[in-house]
C-alpha positions as CSV (number, residue, x, y, z in Angstrom):
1,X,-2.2,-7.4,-23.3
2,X,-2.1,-11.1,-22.0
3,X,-5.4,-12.0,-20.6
4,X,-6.5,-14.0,-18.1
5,X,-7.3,-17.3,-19.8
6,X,-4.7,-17.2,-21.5
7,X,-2.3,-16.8,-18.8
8,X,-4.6,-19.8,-17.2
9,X,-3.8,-21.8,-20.3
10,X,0.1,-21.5,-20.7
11,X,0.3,-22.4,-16.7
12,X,-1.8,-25.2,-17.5
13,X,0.3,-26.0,-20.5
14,X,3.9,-25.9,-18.8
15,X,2.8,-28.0,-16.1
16,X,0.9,-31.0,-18.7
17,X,-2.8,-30.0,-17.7
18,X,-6.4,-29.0,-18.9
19,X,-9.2,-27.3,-17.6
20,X,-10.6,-30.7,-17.8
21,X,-8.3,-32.7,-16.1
22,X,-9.0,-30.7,-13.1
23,X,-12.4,-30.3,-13.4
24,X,-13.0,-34.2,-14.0
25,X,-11.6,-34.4,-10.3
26,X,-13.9,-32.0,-8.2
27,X,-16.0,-34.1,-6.4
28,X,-18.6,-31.4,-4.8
29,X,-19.0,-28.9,-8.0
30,X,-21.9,-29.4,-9.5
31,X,-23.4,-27.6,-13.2
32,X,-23.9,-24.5,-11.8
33,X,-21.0,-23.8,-9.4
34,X,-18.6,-21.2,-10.7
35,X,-15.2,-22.8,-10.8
36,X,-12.2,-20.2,-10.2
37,X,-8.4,-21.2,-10.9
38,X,-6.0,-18.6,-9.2
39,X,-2.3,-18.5,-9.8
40,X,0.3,-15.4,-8.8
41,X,0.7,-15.3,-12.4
42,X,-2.3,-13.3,-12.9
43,X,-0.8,-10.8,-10.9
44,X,2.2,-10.8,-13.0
45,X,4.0,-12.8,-9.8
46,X,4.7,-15.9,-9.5
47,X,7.8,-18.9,-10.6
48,X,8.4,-22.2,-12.0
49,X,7.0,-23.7,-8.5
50,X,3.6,-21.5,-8.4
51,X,0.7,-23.4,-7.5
52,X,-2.4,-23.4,-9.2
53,X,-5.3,-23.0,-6.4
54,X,-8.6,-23.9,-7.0
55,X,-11.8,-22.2,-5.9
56,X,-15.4,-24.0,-6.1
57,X,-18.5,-21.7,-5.4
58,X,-22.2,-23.4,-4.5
59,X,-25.0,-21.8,-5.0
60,X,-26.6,-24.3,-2.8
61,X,-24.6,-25.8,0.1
62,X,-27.7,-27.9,1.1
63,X,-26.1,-31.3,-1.3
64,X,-22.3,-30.7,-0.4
65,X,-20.8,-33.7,1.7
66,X,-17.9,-32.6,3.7
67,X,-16.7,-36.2,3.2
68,X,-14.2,-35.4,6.5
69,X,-12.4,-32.1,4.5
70,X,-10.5,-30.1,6.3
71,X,-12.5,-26.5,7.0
72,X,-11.3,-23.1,8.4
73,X,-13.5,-20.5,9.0
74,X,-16.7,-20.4,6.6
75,X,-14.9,-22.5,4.5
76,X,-17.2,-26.0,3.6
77,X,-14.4,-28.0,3.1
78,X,-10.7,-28.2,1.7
79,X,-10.0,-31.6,-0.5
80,X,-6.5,-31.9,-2.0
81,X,-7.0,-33.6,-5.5
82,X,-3.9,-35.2,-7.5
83,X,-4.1,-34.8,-11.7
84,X,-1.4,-36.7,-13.2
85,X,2.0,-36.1,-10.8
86,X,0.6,-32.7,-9.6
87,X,-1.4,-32.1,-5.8
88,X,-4.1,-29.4,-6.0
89,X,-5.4,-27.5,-3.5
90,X,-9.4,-27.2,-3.8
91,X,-11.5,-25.0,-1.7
92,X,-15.5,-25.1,-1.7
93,X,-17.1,-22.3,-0.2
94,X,-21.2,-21.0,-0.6
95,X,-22.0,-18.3,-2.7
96,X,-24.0,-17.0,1.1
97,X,-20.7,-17.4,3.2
98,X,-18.7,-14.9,0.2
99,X,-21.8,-12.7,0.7
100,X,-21.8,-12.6,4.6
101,X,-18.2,-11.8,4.4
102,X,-18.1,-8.9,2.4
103,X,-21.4,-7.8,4.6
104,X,-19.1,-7.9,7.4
105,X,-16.6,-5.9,5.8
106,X,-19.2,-3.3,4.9
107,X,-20.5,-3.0,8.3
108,X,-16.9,-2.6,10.2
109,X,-14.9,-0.5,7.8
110,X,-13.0,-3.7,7.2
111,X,-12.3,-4.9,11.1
112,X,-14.1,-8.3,10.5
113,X,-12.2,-11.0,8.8
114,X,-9.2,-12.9,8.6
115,X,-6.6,-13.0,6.4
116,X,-7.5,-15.7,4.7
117,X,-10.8,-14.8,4.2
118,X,-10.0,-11.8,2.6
119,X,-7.3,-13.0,0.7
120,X,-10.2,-15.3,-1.1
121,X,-12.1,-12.2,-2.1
122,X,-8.6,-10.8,-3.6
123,X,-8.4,-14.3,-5.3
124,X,-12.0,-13.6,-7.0
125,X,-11.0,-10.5,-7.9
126,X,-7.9,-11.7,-9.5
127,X,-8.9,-15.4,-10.7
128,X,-10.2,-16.8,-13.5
129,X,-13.8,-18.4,-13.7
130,X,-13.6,-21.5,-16.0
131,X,-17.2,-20.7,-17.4
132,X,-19.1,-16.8,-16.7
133,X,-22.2,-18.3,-15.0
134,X,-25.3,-16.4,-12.5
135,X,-23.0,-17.5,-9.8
136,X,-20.0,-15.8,-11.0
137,X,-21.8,-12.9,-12.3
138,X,-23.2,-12.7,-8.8
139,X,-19.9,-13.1,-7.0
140,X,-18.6,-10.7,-9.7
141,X,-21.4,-8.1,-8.9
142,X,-20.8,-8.3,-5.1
143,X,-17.3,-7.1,-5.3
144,X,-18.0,-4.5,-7.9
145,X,-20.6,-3.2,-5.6
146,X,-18.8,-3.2,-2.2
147,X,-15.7,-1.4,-2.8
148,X,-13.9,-4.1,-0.9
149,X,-10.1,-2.6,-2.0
150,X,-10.6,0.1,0.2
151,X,-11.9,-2.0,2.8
152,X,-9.2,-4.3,3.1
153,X,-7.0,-1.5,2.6
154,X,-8.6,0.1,5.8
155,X,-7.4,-3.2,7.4
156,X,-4.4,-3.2,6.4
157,X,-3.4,-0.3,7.8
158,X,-5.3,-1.3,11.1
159,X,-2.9,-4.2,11.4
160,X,0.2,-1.6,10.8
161,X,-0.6,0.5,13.0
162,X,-1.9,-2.0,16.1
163,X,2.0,-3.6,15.4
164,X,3.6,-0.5,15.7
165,X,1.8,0.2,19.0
166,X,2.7,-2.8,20.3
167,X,6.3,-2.8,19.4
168,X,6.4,0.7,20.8
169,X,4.7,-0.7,24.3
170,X,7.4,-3.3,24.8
171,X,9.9,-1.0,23.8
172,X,9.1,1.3,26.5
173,X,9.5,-1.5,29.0
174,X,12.0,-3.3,27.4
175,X,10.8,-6.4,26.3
176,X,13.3,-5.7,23.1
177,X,12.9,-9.3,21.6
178,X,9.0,-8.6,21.2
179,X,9.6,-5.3,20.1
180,X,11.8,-6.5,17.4
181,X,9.4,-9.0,16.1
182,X,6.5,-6.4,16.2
183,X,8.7,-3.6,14.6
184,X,9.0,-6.1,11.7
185,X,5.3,-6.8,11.2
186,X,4.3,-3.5,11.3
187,X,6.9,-2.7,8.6
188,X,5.7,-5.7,6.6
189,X,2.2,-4.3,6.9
190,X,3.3,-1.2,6.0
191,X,4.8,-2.2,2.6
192,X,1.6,-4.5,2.2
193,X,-0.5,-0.8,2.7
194,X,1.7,1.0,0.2
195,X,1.4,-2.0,-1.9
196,X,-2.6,-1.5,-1.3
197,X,-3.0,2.2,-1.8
198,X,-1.1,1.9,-5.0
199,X,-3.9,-0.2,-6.6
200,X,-1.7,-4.1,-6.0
201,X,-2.8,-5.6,-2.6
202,X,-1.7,-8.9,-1.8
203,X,-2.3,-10.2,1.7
204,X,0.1,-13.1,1.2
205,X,3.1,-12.8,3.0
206,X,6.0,-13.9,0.5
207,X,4.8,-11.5,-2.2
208,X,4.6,-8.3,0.2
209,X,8.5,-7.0,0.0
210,X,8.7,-8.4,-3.7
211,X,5.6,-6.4,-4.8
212,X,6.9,-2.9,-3.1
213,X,10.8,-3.3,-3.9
214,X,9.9,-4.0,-7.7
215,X,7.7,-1.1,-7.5
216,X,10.3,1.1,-6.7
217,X,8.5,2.6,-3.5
218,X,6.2,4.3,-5.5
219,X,8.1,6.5,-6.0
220,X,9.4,7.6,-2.8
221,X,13.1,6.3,-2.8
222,X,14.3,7.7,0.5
223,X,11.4,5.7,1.9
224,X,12.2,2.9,-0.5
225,X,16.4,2.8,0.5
226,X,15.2,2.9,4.4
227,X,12.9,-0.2,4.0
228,X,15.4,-2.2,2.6
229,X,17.8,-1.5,4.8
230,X,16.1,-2.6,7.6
231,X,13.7,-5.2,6.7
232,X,16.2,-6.8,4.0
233,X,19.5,-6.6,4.6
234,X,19.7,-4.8,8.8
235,X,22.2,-7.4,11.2
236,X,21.0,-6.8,14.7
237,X,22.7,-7.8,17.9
238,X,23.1,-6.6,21.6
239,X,25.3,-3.7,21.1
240,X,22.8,-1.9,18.1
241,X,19.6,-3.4,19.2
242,X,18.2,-0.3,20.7
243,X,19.4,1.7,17.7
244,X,18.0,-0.3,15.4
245,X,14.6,-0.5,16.6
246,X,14.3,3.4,16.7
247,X,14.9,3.2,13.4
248,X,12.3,0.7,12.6
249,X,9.8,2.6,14.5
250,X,10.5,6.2,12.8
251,X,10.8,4.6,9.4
252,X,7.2,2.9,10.6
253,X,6.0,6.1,12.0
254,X,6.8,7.5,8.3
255,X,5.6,5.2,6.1
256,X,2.2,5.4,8.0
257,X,2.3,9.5,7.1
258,X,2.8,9.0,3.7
259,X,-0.2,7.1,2.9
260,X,-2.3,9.3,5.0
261,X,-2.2,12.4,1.4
């Protein structure tokens, strides 16, 4: 089996870089910060124009200098750096803010949290620390202790559900354009909760479809043929509108119930 470094290493290869080409250009990481590379390659995803994200963890935040970085959420700072012809993304974030997350999580069943924020734990999960370190051990330890998979697959399926509610509210009144775009969300989530449940959660959007098609449905093909159908390849227009959305809502409705045994 492949492992993650060396995975790491033919991405690096293909695209003419080293660990430390990109590790010469981090202007906040110090000697003990963990340094993660994530790529969709690591979870067996990915093509010929995958990025290569970069992830640097403080132990201290006390020394970083936001130097004007962009910054969402908990985030210290976003810094784009270039390596020979390629742009790479490069996130610094405290080992306290990973910790207050998944604390969050913990305390709400997985309510608290953005998206992003909890796609970065699924990136530590999945990533590759350049060298094993106490921070990465400790980053490490707190996932392995907090059972975050079911957590995020609890909010996942809040998300599915909340869509489906709303696209059967404006539904009911006939606000059919909203109830088309929410019936398609909540079928996106749905797939993401399958995709979850089966052990391969992936809360970014383009992989979602990809990850349950290629899966087959897990096994359920009647659930599998109705999904593609109607997220992939349905035409909608005046005349089938109301028809279609039924069907997104009961094929919803039905992908929720599966997940529940």
């Amino acid at each position: 089996m492949t492992t993650k470094e060396e995975i790491i290493n033919k991405v690096l290869l293909d695209k003419y870089l080293s660990l430390k080409t990109i590790t010469d250009k981090l202007s906040q990481a110090t000697e003990d910060s963990a340094i993660l590379l994530y790529t969709s390659f690591l979870e067996r995803l990915g093509n010929k124009n995958s990025d290569i994200d970069v992830y640097v963890f403080l132990k201290d935040e006390q020394n970083f200098k936001n130097q004007n970085m962009r910054r969402y959420g908990n985030c210290l700072g976003v810094e784009v750096i270039r390596v020979g012809e390629i742009e790479l993304d490069v996130e610094y974030w405290s080992i306290n803010a990973v910790e207050e997350l998944i604390e969050n999580l913990i305390n709400t069943r997985g309510l608290v949290g953005s998206y992003e924020e909890l796609k970065l734990l699924l990136r530590i999960y999945h990533g590759f620390f350049i060298d094993r370190n106490e921070v990465s051990e400790q980053l490490l330890y707190l996932l392995e202790t907090s059972n975050f998979l079911e957590l995020i697959t609890n909010r996942i399926s809040l998300e599915a559900r909340s869509y489906y509610d709303d696209s059967l509210k404006m539904f009911e009144v006939g606000e059919y354009t909203l109830a088309l775009d929410c019936a398609r969300r909540a079928l996106w989530e749905c797939a993401s909760l399958l995709n979850a449940k089966n052990g391969k959660p992936n809360l970014k959007s383009k992989w979602i479809s990809k990850i349950y098609i290629d899966n087959r449905g897990y096994g359920n093909q009647e659930l599998l043929e109705r999904y593609i159908s109607l997220q992939i390849y349905s035409t909608v227009n005046e005349q089938n509108l109301n028809a279609v959305l039924l069907d997104m809502l009961s094929l919803t409705q039905d992908m929720l119930n599966s997940t529940v045994f």
